[in-house]
C-alpha positions, 0 to 999 in steps of 0.5 A: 271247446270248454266253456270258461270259467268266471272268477270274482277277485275282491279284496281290501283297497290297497291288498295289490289287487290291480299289480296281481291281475296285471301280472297274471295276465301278461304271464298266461294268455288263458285269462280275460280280465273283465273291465269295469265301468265306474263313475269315479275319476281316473286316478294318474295313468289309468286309461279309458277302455283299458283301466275302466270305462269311465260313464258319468252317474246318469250314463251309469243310471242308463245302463242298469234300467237297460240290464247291460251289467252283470252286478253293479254296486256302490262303493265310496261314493261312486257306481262300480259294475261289470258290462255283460257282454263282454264277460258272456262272450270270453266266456264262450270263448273259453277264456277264464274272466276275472272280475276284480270287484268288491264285496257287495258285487261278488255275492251278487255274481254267486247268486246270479252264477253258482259256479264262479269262483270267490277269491278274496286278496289281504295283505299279512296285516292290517298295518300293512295295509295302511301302509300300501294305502298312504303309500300309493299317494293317489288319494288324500287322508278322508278317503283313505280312512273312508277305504279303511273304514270300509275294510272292516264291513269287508272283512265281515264278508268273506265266509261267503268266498271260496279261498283267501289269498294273502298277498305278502310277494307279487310272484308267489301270490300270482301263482298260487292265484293261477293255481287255484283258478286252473284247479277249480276247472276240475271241481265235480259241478265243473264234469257232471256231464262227463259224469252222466254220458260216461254213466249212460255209457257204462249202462250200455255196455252193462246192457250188452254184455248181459245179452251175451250172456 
């Protein structure tokens, strides 16, 4: 069974990240979107063990000492990080594991794994996002201009990724985020083990057809 393949989603506050992996999850049974422990509030409908994992700053603190957590970073005033095992084990599974974090978070995830894959979610426009952001009603207006505000050291990021995506219609973004991920599974790092067994191969029946001659 191949191994899967681990894929870091980031993008500006209100790009529809959440609508995106919830769609692209429910359509192909392929993916295991890895969940993220926070210390923020839970905002209206968001479920403990299926939204986030929900610790408090001290519980957060804990598990970063005891290296239970792939990356982790701070955004907003709040702790974000991934738990390891869960990701280690879809992983072997063969499942591909989509993280959605920020920015901070994936270039750590590059560093610690060369071969995972940055996508990084827009909306068409900077207006647009303003709209989805005051659209959504969840926070007041601080925060959204804090999220704004930090769209712009975001945006001084993204050379770092390997694609950009905009998302301008739900379908059509998930299916292209679906495309890109199946055809990062045939990148030449992904086969350089196929590469070197058929090499060893070739050079065996090389060898073999020389002594025939």
């Amino acid at each position: 069974m191949d191994k899967g393949i681990l894929v870091v989603v980031s993008g500006f506050s209100g790009a529809g990240k959440g609508t995106i992996m919830k769609r692209i999850t429910e359509k192909y049974d392929n993916y295991a979107l890895s969940i993220s422990a926070t210390t923020r509030a839970p905002r209206k409908g968001e479920e403990e063990g299926k939204s986030y994992f929900f610790v408090s700053k001290p519980r957060f603190e804990e598990m970063i000492d005891s290296d239970e957590l792939v990356e982790y970073a701070k955004y907003v005033d709040n702790y974000y990080g991934t738990p390891r095992k869960f990701v280690e084990d879809c992983l072997n599974q063969g499942k591909d594991v989509i993280l959605e974090i920020e920015i901070q978070g994936a270039l750590k995830i590059k560093k610690k794994f060369p071969n995972s894959l940055l996508i990084f979610m827009t909306p068409p426009s900077a207006e647009e996002l303003r709209n989805r952001l005051i659209g959504r009603n969840t926070e007041d207006e601080e925060t959204v201009n804090k999220r704004l505000g930090r769209a712009i050291v975001e945006s001084e990021g993204v050379e770092a990724y390997d694609y950009i995506l905009v998302n301008a219609d739900i379908d059509t973004c998930t299916e292209k985020l679906h495309n890109l991920i199946r055809a990062s599974h045939d990148r030449v790092e992904a086969h350089l083990d196929l590469i070197e067994k058929i090499r060893k191969d070739l050079r065996r029946i090389e060898d073999a057809a020389s002594n025939i001659q």
